[in-house]
C-alpha positions in Angstrom: 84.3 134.7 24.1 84.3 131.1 22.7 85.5 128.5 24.7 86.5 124.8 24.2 86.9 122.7 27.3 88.9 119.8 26.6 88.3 117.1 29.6 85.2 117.3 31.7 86.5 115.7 34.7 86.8 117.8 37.7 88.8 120.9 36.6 86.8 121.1 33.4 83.7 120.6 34.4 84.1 123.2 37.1 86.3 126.0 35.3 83.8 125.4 32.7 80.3 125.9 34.5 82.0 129.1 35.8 83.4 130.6 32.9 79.9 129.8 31.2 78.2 131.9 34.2 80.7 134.5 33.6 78.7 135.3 30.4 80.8 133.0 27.9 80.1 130.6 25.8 81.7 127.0 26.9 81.7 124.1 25.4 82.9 121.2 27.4 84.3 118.2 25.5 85.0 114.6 26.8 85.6 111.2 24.8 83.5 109.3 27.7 80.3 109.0 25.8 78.4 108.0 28.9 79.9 111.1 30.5 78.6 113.2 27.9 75.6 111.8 28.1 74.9 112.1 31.5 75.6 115.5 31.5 73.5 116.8 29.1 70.6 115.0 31.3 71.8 117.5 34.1 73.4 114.2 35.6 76.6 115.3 37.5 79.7 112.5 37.8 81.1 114.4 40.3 80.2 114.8 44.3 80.8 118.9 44.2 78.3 121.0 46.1 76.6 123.8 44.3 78.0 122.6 40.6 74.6 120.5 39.6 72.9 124.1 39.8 75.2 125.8 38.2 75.4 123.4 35.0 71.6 123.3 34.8 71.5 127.1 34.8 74.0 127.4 32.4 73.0 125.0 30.3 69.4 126.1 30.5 70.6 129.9 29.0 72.8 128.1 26.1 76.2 129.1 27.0 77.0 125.7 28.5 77.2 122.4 26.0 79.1 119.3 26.1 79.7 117.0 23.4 82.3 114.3 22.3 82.9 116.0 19.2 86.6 118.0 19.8 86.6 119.6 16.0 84.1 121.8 15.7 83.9 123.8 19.0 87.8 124.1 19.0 87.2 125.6 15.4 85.2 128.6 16.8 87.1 128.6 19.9 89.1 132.0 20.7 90.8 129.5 23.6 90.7 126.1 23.9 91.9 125.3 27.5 93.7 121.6 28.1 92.1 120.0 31.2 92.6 116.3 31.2 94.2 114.3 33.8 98.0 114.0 34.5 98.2 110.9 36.7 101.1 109.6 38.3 103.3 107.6 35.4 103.7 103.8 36.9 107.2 102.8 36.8 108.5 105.8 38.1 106.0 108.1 38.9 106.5 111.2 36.7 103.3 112.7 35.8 101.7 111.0 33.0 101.2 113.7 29.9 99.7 111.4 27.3 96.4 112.8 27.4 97.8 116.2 26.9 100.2 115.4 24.4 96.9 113.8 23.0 94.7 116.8 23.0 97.1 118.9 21.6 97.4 116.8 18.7 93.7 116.9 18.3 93.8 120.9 19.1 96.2 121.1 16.0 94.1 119.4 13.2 91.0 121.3 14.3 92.1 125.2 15.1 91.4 128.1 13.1 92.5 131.4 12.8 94.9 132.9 16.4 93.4 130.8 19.2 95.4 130.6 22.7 96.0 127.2 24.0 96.1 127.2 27.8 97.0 124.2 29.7 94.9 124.3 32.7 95.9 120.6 34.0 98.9 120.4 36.1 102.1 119.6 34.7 105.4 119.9 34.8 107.9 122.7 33.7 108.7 122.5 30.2 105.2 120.9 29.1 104.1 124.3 27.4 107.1 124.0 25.1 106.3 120.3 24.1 102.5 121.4 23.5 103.2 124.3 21.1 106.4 121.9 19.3 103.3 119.1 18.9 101.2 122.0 17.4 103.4 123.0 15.1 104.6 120.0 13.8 101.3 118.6 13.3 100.4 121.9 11.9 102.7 124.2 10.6 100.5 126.9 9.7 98.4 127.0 13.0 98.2 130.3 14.6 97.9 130.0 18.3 99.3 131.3 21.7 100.0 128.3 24.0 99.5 129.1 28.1 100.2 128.3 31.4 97.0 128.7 33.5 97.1 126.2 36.7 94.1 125.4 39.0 94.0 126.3 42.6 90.9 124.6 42.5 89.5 122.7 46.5 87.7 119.9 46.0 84.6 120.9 48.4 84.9 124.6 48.1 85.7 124.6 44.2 83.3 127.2 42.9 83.8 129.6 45.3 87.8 129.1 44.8 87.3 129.8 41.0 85.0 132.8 41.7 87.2 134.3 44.9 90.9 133.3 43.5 93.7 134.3 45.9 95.1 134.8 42.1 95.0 134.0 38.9 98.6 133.2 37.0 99.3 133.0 33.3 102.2 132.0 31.9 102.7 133.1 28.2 105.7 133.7 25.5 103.8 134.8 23.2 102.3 139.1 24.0 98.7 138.2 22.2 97.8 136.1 24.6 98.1 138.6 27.2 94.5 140.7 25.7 93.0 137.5 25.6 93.4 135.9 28.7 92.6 139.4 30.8 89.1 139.2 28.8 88.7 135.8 30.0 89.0 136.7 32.9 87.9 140.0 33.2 84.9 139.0 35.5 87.5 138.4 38.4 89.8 141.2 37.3 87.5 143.6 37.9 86.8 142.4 41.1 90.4 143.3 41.8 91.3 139.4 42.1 95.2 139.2 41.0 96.0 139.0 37.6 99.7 137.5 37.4 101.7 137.3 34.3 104.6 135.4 34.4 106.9 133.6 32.0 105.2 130.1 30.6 107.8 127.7 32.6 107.8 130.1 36.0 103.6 129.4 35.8 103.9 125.5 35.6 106.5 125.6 38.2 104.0 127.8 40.6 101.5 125.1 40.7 103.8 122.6 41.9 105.9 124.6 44.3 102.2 125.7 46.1 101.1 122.2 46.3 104.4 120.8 47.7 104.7 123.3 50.3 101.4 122.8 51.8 102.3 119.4 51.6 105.0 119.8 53.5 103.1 122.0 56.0 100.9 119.3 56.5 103.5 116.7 57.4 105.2 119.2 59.5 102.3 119.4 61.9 101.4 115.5 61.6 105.1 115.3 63.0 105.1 118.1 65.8 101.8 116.0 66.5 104.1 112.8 67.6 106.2 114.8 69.5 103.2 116.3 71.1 101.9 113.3 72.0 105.3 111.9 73.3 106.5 114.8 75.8 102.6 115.6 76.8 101.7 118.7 74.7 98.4 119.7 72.7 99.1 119.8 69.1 96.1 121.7 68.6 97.4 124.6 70.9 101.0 124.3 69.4 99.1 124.9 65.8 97.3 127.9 67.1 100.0 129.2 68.4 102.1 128.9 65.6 99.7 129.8 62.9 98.8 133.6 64.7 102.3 134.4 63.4 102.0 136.0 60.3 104.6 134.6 58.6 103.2 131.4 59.0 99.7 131.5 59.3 97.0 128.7 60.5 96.0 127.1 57.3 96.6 123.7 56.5 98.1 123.0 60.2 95.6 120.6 61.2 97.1 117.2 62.7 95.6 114.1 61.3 96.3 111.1 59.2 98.2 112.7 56.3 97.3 114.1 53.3 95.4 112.3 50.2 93.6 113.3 47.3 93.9 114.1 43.4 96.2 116.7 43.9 99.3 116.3 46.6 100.9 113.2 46.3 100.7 113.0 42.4 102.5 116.2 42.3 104.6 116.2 45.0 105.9 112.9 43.4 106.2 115.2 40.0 107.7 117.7 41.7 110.5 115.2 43.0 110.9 113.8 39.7 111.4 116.9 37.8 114.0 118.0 40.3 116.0 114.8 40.0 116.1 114.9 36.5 117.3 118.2 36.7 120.1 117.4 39.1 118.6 119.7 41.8 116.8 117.3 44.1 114.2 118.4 46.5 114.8 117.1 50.2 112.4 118.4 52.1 110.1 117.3 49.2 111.1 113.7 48.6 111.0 113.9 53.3 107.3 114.9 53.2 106.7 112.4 50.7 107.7 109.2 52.4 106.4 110.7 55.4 103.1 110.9 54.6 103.5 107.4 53.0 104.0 106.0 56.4 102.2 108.2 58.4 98.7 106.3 57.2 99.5 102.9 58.4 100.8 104.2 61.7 96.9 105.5 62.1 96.1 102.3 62.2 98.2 101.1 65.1 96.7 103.9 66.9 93.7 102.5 66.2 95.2 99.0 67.5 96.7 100.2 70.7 93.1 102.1 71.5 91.8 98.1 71.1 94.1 96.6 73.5 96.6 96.0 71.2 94.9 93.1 69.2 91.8 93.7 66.5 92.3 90.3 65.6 88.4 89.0 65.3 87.2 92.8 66.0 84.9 95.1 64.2 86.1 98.7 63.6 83.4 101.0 62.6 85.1 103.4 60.2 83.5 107.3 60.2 84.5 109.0 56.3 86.4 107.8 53.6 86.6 110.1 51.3 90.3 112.0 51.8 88.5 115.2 52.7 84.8 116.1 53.3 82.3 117.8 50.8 83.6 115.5 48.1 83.4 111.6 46.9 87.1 111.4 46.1 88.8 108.8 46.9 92.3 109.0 45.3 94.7 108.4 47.9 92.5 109.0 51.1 94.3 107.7 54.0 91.1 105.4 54.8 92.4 103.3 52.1 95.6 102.6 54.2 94.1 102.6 57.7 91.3 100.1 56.3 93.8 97.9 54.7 96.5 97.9 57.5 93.5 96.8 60.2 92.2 93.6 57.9 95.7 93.0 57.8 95.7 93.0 61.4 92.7 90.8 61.6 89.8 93.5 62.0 86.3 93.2 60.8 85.7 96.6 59.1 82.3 98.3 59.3 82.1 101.6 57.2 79.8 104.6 56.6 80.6 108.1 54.7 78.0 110.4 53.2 79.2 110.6 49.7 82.0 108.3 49.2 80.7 104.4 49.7 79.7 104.1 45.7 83.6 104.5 44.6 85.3 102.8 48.1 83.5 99.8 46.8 85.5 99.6 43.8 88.8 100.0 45.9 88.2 97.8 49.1 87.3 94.2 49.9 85.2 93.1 52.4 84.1 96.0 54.1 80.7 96.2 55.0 78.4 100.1 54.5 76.0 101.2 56.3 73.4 103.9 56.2 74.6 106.0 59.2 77.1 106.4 62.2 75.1 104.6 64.5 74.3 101.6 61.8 78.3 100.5 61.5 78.2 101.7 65.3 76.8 98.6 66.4 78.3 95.9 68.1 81.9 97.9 67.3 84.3 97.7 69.3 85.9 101.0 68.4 84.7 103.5 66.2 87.5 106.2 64.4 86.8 108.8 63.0 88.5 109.2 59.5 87.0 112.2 57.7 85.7 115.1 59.2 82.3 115.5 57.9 79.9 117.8 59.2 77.4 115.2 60.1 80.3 113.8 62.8 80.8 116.9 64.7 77.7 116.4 66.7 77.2 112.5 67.2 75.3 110.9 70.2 77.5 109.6 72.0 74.5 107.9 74.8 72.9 106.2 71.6 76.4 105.2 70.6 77.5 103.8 73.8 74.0 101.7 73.9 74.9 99.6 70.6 78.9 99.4 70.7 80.5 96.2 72.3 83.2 98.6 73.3 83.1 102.0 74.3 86.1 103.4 72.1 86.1 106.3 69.9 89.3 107.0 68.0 89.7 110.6 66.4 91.8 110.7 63.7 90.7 114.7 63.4 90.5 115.9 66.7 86.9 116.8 65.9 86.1 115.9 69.8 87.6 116.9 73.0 88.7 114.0 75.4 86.8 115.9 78.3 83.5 115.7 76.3 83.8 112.6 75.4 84.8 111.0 78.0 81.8 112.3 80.3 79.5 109.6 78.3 82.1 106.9 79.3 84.6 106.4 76.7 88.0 105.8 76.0 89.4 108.7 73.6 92.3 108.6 71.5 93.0 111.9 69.4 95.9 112.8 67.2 99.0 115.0 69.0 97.5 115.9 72.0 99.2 115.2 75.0 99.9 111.1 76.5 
């Protein structure tokens, strides 16, 4: 099938590459010329492991192309999907639809023939309806389908997520669509990955719904980890033993300094915003979100009280600041929060990640990078771990103790065990487990 890819940001440049090694062709479009441009070089703008090969090999056999030009390969297209970004609106922080609005405009003055419109970014409920009005009324004659087809896309593990889908939901009014979208996906369905069809305003609701209540999971744990660490109990254990029930399952019950990213707190926020609007608010919702708000900060007067309980004049060496590994996002990463609330405190702040220092440059002052864990390590007087990257799992903690000021290691992921720590003659704060 013919594909047009409207955004090449992270969703689109992903979904694409993998629809283009299912055997289609793909076109992904972008109005960033330098984007464009890049890409067609084989250069990636994107930290996302595995996705350089898989656009060089695609684009190598001719089924992957990018270009800035939206009116011919929407033309051809048998489905043009809608993946550009739906920020968070300032002011009030309803998701920002603009560029979809946009594209659909642009959609309508280019389509030909019956062509299904999927909206593949997230948005809220009702955002289908708007997309197909704006088609029409730009273009009463067009013939298209317009969809609901979310992303369950993890930054780090995207490829395989778009490959190995827990499921796949489409959300359609009109019965066309239905042929089409099983042949797009075909690949997967075969593979006996669940198709779900649902109504168009039930999909964009899905989306939402998922993302808020692993939200919320996260905040719950971050929250039985205070307790934990306030009546002497092992948030770890507690999460383990938890998460073998069935019901509840051990995902996303990992204690740590709150949740950040593209994703969560844009659409929780949506999510709140949509239910206000619609005189059903969300509390457990609007709860998780001021939660994890607040929860960054008070990282960093853990961080503090490890130090004595002054960092005034200190240096903090700072371990990850991306908001997750195996990725060089930076959109809300709770390092933003923890490194701002220690300069406020006075702190000297010494940082090292392995993918993320080119775009925390653009978003914090006077931090100084270095080339490894033991580079910002020394003359430190603590060092925290903020991001739980692979290379931190097995650091030397003898080398480290030879260059620090202070022996102090501060885990914000509980990727250490005090016990093993402690043996090379540190002080060890974790997250939720025990005084």
């Amino acid at each position: 099938m013919h594909i047009a890819m409207i955004g090449s940001g992270y969703v689109g440049l992903v979904s694409g590459a993998c629809f283009a090694d299912f055997g289609h062709q793909v076109v992904c479009i972008d109005k960033a010329e330098a984007k464009i441009e890049a890409l067609k070089k084989g250069i990636i703008p994107i930290y996302e492991p595995g996705l350089d090969q898989l656009v060089a090999s695609n684009t190598k056999a001719g089924r992957l192309s990018f270009t800035t030009d939206l009116a011919e390969p929407v033309s051809k297209a048998d489905v043009v999907f809608i993946a550009v970004g739906t920020p968070s609106r300032r002011g009030d922080g309803h998701a920002d639809l603009s560029y979809v609005y946009a594209a659909a405009r642009e959609i309508a003055r280019s389509v030909k023939g019956f062509t299904v419109v999927v909206t593949k970014s997230t948005v809220p409920v009702g955002t289908g309806d708007e997309v197909e009005r704006i088609i029409r009324e730009e273009n009463p004659d067009a013939d298209v389908a317009v969809v609901s087809n979310p992303e369950f896309l993890r930054e780090g593990a995207a490829i395989s997520d778009f490959k190995r889908p827990d499921r796949i939901v489409v959300g359609l009014e009109d019965e066309r669509a239905r042929d089409v979208m099983s042949e797009v996906y075909r690949p997967l369905y075969i593979n006996q990955s669940p198709l779900l069809f649902t109504s168009r305003r039930t999909s964009e609701l899905i989306k939402y719904a998922g993302n808020a209540f692993l939200a919320m999971k996260i905040t719950f744990i971050n929250e039985i980890a205070d307790l934990c660490e306030a009546v002497g109990a092992n948030v770890q254990e507690v999460a383990r033993g938890i998460g073998l029930d069935g019901r509840i399952g051990s995902k996303f019950l990992h204690a740590g300094p709150g949740y950040g990213g593209s994703c969560f707190p844009k659409d929780t926020l949506a999510l709140v915003k949509t239910a206000q609007d619609n005189a059903t608010p969300v509390r457990l919702i609007e709860t998780t979100v001021a939660v994890n708000d607040t929860r960054k900060r008070a990282m960093a007067r853990k961080v503090i009280a490890a130090c004595g309980g002054d960092v005034r004049g200190k240096t903090i060496a700072i371990l990850g600041l991306t908001f997750k590994p195996n990725t060089d996002d930076m959109r809300e990463a709770p390092s933003l929060s923890v490194i701002q609330a220690l300069q406020d405190a006075g702190a000297k702040i010494r940082a090292y990640d392995p993918e993320g220092m080119e775009a925390a440059r653009e978003l914090l002052a006077d931090v100084a990078y270095g080339q490894s864990a033991y580079d910002i390590a020394e003359g430190a007087d603590a060092l925290v771990i903020v991001t739980e990257w692979d290379a931190f799992r097995a650091l030397d903690f003898r080398r480290l103790g030879d260059v620090m000021a202070a022996p102090v290691l501060v885990d914000l992921r509980n990727v250490y065990s005090e016990d093993e720590v402690r043996k090379h003659g540190f002080s060890y704060v974790g997250v939720g487990r025990g005084r």
